[in-house]
mmCIF file of the C-alpha atoms, coordinates in Angstrom:
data_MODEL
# 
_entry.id   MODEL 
# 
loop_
_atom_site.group_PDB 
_atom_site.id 
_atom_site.type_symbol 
_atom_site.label_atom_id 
_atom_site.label_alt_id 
_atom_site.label_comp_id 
_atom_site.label_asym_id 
_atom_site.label_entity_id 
_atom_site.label_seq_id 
_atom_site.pdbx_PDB_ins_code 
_atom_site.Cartn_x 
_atom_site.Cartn_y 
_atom_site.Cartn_z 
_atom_site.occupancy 
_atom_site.B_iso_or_equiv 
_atom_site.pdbx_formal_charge 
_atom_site.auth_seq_id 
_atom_site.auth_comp_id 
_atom_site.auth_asym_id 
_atom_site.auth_atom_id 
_atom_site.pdbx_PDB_model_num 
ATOM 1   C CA . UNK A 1 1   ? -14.827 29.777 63.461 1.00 0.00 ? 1   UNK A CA 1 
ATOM 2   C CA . UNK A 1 2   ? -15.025 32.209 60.517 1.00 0.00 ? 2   UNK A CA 1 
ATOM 3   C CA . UNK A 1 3   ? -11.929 31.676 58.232 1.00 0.00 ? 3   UNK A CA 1 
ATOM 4   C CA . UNK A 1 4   ? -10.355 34.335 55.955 1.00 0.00 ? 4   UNK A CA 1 
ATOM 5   C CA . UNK A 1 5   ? -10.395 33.024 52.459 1.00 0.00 ? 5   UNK A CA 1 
ATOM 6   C CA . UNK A 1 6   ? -8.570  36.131 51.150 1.00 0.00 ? 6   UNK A CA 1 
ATOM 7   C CA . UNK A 1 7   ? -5.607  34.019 49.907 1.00 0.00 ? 7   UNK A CA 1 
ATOM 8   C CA . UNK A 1 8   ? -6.984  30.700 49.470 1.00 0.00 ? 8   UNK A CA 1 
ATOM 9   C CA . UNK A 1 9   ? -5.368  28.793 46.380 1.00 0.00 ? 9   UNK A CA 1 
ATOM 10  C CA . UNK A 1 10  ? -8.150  26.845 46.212 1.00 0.00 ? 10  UNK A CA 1 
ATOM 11  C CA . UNK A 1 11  ? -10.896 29.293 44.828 1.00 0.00 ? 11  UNK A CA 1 
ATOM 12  C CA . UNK A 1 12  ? -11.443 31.830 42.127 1.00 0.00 ? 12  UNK A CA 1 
ATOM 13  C CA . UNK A 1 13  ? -14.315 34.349 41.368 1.00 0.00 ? 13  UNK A CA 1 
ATOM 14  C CA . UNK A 1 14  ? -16.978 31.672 41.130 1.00 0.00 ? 14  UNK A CA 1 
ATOM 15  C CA . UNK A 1 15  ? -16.260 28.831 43.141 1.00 0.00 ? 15  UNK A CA 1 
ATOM 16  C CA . UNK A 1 16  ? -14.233 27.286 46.120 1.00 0.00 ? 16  UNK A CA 1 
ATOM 17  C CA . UNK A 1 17  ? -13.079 23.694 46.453 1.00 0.00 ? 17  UNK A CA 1 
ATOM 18  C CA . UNK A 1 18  ? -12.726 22.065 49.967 1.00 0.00 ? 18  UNK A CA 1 
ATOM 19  C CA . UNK A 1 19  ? -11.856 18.350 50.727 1.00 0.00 ? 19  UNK A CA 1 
ATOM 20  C CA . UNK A 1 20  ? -14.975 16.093 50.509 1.00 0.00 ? 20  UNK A CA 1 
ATOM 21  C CA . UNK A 1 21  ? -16.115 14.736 53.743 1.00 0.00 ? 21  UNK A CA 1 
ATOM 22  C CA . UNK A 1 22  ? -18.063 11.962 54.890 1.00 0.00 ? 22  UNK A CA 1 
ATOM 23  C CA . UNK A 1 23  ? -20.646 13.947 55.550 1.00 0.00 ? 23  UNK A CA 1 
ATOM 24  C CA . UNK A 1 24  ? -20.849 15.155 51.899 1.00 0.00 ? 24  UNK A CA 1 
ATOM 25  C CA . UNK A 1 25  ? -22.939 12.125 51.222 1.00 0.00 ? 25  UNK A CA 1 
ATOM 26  C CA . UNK A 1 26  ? -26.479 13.834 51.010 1.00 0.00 ? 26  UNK A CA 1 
ATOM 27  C CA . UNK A 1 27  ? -25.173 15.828 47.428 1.00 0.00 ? 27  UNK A CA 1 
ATOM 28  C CA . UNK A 1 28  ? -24.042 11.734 46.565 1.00 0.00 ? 28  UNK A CA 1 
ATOM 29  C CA . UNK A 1 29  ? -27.071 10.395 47.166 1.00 0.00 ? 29  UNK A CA 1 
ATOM 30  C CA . UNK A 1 30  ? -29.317 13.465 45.752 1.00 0.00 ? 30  UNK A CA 1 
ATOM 31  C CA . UNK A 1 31  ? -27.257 13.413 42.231 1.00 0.00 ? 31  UNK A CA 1 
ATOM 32  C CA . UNK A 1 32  ? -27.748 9.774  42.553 1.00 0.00 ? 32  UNK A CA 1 
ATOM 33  C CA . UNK A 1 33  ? -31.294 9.723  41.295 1.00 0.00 ? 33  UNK A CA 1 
ATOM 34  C CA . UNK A 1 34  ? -30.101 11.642 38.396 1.00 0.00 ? 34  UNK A CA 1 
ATOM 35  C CA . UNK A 1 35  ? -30.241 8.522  35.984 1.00 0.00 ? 35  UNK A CA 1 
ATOM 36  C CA . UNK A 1 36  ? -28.758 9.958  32.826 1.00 0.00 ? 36  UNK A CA 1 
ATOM 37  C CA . UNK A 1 37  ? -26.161 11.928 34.600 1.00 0.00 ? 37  UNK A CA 1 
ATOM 38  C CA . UNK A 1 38  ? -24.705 9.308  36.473 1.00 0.00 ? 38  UNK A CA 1 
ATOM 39  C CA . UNK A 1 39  ? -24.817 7.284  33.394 1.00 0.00 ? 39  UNK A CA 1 
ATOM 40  C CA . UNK A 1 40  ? -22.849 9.654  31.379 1.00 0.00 ? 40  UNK A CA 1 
ATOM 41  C CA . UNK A 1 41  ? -20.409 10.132 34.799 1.00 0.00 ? 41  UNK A CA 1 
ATOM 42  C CA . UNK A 1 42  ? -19.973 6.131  35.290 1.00 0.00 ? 42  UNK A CA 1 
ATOM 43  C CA . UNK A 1 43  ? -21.163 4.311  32.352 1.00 0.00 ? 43  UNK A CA 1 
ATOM 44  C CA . UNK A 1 44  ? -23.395 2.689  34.036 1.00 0.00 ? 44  UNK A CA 1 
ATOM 45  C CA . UNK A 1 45  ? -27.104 2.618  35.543 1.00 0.00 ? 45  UNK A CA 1 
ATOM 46  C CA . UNK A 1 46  ? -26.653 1.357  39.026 1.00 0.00 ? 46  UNK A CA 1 
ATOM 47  C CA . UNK A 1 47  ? -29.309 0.352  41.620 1.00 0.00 ? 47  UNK A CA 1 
ATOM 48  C CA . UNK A 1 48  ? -31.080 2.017  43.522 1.00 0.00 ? 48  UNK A CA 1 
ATOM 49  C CA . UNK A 1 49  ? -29.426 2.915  47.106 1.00 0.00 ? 49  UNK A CA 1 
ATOM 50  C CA . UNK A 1 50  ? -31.605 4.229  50.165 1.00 0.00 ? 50  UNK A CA 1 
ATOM 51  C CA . UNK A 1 51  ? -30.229 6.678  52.844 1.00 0.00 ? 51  UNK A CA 1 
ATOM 52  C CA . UNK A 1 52  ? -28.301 4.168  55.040 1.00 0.00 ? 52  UNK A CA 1 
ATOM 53  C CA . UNK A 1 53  ? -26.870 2.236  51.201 1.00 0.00 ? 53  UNK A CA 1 
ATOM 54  C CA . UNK A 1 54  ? -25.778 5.650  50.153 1.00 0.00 ? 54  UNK A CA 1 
ATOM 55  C CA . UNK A 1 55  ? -24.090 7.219  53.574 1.00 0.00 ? 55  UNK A CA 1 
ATOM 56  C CA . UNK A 1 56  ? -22.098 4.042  53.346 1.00 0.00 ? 56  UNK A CA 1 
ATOM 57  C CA . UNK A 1 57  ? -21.114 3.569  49.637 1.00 0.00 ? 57  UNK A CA 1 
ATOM 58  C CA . UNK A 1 58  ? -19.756 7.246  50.005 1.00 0.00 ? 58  UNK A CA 1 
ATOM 59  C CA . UNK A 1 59  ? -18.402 6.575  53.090 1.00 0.00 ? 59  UNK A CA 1 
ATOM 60  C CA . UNK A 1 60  ? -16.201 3.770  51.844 1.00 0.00 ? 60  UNK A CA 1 
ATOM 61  C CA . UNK A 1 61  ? -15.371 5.988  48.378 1.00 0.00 ? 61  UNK A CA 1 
ATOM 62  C CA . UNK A 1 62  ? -13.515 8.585  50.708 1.00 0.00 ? 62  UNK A CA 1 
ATOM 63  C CA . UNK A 1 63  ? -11.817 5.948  52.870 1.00 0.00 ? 63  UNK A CA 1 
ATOM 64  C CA . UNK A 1 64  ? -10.510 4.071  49.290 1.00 0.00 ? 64  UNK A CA 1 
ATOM 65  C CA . UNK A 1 65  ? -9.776  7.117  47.679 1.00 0.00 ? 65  UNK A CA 1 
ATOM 66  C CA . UNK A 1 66  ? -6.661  8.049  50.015 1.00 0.00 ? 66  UNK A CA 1 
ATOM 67  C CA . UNK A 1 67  ? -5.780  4.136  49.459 1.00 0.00 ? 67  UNK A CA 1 
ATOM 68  C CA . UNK A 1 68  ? -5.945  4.954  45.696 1.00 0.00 ? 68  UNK A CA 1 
ATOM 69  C CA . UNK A 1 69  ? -4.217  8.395  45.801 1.00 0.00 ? 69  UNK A CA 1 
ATOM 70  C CA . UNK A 1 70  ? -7.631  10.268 44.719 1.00 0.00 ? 70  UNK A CA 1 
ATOM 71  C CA . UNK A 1 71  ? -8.080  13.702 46.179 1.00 0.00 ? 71  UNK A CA 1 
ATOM 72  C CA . UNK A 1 72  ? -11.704 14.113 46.302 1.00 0.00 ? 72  UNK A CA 1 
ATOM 73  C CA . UNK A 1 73  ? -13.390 17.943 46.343 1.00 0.00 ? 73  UNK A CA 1 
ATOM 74  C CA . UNK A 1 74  ? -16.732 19.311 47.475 1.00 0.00 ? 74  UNK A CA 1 
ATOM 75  C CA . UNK A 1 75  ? -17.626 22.291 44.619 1.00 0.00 ? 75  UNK A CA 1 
ATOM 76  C CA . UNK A 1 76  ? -18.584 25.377 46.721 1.00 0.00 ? 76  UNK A CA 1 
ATOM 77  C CA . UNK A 1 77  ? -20.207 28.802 45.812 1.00 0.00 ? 77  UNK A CA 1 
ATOM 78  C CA . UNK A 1 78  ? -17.813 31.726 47.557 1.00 0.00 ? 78  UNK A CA 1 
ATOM 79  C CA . UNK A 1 79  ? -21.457 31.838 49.687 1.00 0.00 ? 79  UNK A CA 1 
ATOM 80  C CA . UNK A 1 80  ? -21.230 28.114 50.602 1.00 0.00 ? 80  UNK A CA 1 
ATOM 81  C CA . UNK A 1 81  ? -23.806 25.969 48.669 1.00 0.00 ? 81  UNK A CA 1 
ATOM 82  C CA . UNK A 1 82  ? -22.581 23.094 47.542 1.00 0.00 ? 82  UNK A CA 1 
ATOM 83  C CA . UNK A 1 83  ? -22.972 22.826 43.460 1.00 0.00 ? 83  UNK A CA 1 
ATOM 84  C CA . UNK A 1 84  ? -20.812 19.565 42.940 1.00 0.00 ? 84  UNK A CA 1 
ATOM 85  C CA . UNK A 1 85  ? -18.076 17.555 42.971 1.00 0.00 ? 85  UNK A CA 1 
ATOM 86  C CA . UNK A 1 86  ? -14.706 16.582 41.728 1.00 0.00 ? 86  UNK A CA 1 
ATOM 87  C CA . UNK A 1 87  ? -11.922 14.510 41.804 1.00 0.00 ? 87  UNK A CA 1 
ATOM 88  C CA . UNK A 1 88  ? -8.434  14.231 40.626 1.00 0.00 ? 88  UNK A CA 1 
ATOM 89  C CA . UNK A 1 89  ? -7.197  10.222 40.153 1.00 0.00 ? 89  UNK A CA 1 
ATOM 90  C CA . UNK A 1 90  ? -5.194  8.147  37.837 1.00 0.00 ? 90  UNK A CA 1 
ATOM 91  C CA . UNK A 1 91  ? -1.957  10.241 38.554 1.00 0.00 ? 91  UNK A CA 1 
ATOM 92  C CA . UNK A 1 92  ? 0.821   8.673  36.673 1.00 0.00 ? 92  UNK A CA 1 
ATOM 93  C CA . UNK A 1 93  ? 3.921   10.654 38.356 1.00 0.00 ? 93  UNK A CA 1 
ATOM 94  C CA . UNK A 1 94  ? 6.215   8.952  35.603 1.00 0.00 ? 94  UNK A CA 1 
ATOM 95  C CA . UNK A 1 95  ? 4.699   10.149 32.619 1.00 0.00 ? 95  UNK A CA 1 
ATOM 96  C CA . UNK A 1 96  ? 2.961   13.507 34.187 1.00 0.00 ? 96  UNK A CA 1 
ATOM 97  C CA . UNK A 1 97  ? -0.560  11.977 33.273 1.00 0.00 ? 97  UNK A CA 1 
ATOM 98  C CA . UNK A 1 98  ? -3.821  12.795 35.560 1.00 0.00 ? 98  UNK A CA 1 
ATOM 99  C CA . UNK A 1 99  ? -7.594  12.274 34.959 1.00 0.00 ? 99  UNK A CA 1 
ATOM 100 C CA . UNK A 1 100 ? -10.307 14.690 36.790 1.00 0.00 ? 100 UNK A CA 1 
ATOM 101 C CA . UNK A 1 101 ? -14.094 13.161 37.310 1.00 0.00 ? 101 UNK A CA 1 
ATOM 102 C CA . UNK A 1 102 ? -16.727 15.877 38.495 1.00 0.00 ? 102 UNK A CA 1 
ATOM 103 C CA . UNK A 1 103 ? -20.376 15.637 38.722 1.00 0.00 ? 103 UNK A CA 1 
ATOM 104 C CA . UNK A 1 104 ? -22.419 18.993 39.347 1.00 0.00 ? 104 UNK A CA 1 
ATOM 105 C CA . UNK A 1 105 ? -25.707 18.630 40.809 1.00 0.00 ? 105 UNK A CA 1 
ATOM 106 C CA . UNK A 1 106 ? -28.947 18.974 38.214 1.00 0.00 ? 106 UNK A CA 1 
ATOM 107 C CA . UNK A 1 107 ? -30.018 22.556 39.297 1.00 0.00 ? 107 UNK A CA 1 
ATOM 108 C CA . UNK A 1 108 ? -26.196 23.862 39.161 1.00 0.00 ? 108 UNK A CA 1 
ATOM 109 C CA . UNK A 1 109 ? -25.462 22.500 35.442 1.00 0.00 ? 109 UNK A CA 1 
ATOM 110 C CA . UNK A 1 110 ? -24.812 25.661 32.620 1.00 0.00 ? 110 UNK A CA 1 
ATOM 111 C CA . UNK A 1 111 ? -23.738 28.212 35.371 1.00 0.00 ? 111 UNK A CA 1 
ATOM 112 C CA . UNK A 1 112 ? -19.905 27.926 34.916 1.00 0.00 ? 112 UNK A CA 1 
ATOM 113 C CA . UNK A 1 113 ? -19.326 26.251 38.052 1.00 0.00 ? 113 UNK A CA 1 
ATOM 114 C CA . UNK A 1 114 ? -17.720 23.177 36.482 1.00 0.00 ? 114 UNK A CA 1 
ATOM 115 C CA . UNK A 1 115 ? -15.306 25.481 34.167 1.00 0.00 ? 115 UNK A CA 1 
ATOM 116 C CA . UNK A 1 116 ? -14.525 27.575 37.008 1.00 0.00 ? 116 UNK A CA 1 
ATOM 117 C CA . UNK A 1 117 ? -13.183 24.031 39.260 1.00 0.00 ? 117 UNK A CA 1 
ATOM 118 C CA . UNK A 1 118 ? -11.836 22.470 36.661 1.00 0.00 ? 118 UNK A CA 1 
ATOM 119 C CA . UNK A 1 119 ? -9.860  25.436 35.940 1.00 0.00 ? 119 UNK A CA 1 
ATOM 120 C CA . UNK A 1 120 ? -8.707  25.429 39.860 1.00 0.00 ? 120 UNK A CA 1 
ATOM 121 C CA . UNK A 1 121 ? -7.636  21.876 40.041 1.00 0.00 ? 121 UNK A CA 1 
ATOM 122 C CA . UNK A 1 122 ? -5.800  22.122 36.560 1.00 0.00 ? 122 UNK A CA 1 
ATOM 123 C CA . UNK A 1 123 ? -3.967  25.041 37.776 1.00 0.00 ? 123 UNK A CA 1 
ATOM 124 C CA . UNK A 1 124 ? -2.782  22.946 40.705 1.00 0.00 ? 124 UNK A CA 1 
ATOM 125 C CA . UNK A 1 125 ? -2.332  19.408 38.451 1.00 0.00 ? 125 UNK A CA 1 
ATOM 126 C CA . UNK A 1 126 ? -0.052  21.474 35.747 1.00 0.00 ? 126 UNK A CA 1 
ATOM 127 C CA . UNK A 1 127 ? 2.051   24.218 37.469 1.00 0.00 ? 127 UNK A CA 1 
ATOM 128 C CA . UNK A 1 128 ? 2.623   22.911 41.510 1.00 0.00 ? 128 UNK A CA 1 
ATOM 129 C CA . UNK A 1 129 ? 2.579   19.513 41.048 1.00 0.00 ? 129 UNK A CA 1 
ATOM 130 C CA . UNK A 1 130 ? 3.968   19.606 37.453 1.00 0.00 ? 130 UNK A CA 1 
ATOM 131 C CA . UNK A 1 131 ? 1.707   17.050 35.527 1.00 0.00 ? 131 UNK A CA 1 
ATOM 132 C CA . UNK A 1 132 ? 2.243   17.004 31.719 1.00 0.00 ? 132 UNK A CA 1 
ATOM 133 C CA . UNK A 1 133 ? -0.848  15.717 30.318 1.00 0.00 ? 133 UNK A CA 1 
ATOM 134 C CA . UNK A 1 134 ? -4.957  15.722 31.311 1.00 0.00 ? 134 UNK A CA 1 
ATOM 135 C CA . UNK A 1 135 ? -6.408  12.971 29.949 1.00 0.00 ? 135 UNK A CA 1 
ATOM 136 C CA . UNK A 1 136 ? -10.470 12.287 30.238 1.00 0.00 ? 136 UNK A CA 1 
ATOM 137 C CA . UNK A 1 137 ? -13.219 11.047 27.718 1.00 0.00 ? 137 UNK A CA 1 
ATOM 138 C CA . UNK A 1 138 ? -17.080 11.470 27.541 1.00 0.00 ? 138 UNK A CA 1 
ATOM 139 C CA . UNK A 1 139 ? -19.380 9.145  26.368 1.00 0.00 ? 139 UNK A CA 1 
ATOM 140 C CA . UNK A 1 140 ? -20.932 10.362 23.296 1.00 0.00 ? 140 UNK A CA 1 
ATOM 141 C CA . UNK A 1 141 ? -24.239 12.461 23.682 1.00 0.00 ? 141 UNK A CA 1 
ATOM 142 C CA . UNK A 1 142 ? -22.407 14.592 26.775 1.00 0.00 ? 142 UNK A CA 1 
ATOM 143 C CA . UNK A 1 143 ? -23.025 17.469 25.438 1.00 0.00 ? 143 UNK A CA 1 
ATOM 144 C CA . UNK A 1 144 ? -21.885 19.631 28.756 1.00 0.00 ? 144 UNK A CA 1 
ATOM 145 C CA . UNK A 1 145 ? -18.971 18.038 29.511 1.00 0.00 ? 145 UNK A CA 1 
ATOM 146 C CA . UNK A 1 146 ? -17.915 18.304 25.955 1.00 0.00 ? 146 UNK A CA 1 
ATOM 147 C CA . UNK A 1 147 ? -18.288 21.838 25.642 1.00 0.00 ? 147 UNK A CA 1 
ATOM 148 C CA . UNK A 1 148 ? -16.827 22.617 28.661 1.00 0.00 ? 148 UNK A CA 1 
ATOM 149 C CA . UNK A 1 149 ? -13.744 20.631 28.203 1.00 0.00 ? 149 UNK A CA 1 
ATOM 150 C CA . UNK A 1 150 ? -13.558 22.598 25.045 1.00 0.00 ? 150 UNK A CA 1 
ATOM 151 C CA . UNK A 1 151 ? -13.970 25.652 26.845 1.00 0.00 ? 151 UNK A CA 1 
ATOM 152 C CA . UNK A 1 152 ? -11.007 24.652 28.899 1.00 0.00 ? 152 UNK A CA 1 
ATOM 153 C CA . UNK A 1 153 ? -8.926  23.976 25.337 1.00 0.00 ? 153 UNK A CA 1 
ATOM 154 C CA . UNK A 1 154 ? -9.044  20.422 25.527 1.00 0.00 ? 154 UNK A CA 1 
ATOM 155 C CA . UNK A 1 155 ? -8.274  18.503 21.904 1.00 0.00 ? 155 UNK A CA 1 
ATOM 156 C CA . UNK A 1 156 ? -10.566 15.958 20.613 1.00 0.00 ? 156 UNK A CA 1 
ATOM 157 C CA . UNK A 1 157 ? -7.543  12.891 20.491 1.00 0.00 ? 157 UNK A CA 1 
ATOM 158 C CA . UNK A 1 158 ? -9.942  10.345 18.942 1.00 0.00 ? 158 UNK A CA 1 
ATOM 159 C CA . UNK A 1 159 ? -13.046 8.066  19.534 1.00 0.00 ? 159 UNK A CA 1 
ATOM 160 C CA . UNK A 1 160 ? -13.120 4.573  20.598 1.00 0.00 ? 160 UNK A CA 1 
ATOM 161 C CA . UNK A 1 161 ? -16.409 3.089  19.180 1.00 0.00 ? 161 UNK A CA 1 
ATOM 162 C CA . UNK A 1 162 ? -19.105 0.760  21.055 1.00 0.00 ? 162 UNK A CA 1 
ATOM 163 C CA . UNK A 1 163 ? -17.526 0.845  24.570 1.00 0.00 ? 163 UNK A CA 1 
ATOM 164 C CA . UNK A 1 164 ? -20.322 1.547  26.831 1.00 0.00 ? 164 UNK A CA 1 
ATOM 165 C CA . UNK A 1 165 ? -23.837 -0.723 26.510 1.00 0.00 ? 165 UNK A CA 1 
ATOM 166 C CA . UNK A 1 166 ? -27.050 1.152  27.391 1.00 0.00 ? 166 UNK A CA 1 
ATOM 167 C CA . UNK A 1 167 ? -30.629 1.493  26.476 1.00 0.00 ? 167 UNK A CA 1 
ATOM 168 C CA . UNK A 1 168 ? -30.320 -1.361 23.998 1.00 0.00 ? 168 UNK A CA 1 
ATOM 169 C CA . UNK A 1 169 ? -27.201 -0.121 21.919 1.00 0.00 ? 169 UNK A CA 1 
ATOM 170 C CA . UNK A 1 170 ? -23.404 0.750  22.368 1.00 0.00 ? 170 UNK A CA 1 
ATOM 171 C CA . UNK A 1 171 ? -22.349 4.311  22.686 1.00 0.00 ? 171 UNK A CA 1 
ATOM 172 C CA . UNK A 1 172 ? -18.446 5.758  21.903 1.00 0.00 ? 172 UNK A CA 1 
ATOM 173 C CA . UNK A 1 173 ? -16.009 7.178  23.918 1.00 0.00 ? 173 UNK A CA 1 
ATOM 174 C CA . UNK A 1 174 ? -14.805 10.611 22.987 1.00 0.00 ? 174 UNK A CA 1 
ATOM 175 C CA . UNK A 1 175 ? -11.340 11.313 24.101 1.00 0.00 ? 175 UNK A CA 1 
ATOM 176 C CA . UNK A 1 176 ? -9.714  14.154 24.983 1.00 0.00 ? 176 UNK A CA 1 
ATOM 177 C CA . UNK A 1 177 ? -6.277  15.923 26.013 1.00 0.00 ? 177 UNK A CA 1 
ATOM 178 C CA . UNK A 1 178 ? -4.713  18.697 27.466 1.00 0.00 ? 178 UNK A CA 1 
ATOM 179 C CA . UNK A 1 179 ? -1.176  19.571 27.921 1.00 0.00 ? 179 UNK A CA 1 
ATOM 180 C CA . UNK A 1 180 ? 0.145   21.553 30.769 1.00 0.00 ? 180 UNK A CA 1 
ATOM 181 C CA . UNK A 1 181 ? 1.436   24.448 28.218 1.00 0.00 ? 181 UNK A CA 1 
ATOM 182 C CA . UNK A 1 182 ? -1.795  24.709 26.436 1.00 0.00 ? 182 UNK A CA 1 
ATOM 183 C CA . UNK A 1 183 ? -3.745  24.993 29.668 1.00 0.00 ? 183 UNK A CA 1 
ATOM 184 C CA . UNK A 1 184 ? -1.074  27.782 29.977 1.00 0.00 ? 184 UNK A CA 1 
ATOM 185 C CA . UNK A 1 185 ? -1.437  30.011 27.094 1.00 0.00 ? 185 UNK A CA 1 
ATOM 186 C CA . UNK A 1 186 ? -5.302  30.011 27.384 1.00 0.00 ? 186 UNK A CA 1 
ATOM 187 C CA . UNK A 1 187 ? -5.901  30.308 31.283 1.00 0.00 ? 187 UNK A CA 1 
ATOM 188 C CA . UNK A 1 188 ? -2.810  31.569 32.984 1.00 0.00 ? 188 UNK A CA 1 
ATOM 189 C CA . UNK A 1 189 ? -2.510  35.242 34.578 1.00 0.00 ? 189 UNK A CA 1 
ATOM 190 C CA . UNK A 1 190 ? 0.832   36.767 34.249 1.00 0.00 ? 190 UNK A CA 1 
# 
């Protein structure tokens, strides 16, 4: 079935988001043997998965994410290859607040593809839904997700010291913010 993306909400000049499947676990477990990646997504250094460990860890990630209310994306080029992907979670309807995790794969990173979804999925957090306030934090040393949530015209809100324990020492949190009328003013087309 070819599909006519002319008016799809859910792309822009770079990218395309679609909902991550099942059968989106082969990007999971290839990004998986990224070590300091998935340290610097998780905050961790897990164990090593094989084929069958990592069909089903993802598998049971999409099943609890409709549980928990996360809407989990595939990152697309407009040609199809799959560069990443991201999540929005931690949606606090009372106060407007919302948290976005994303992972591109190695051979993706520095091409704009993460600015260009993030950018997509804010658009949709701030101005259908009507969330207030992004809130996210990167663990010191994360140098790409730090520039790009810069990029996006995210404010530095603070630092929370010695939170995460690897290679021998503790390493900070840097937090960041972003209100829906700042995303606005910077990314917005009239």
């Amino acid at each position: 079935m070819k599909i006519n993306y002319d008016t799809y909400y859910w792309q822009n000049e770079l990218v395309r988001l679609r909902p991550a499947t099942v059968d989106d676990w082969d990007e999971f477990y290839l990004n998986f043997f990224d070590n300091p990646a998935r340290f610097l997504l998780d905050s961790l250094i897990e164990l090593p998965l094989n084929e069958e460990g990592a069909k089903e860890v993802w598998r049971e990630f999409i099943e609890n994410s409709k549980r928990k209310g996360r809407h989990n994306f595939t990152i697309e080029t407009l040609d199809g290859l799959k560069v990443g992907s991201l999540s929005i979670s931690g949606i606090d309807e009372r106060n407007g607040t919302f948290g976005i995790g994303m992972q591109i794969s190695r051979d993706y990173r520095g091409k704009g593809y993460g600015t260009a979804a993030m950018k997509i999925l804010l658009d949709y957090a701030f101005n259908e839904r009507r969330l207030h306030k992004y809130q996210t934090f990167v663990i010191e040393g994360n140098v790409g997700s730090k520039t790009m949530l810069e990029k996006l015209g995210c404010v530095k809100e603070g630092v929370i010291r010695g939170t995460t324990y690897h290679q021998g020492r503790y390493w900070d949190e840097i937090h960041y913010g972003l209100f829906a009328e700042e995303f606005n003013a910077l990314h917005k087309k009239a």
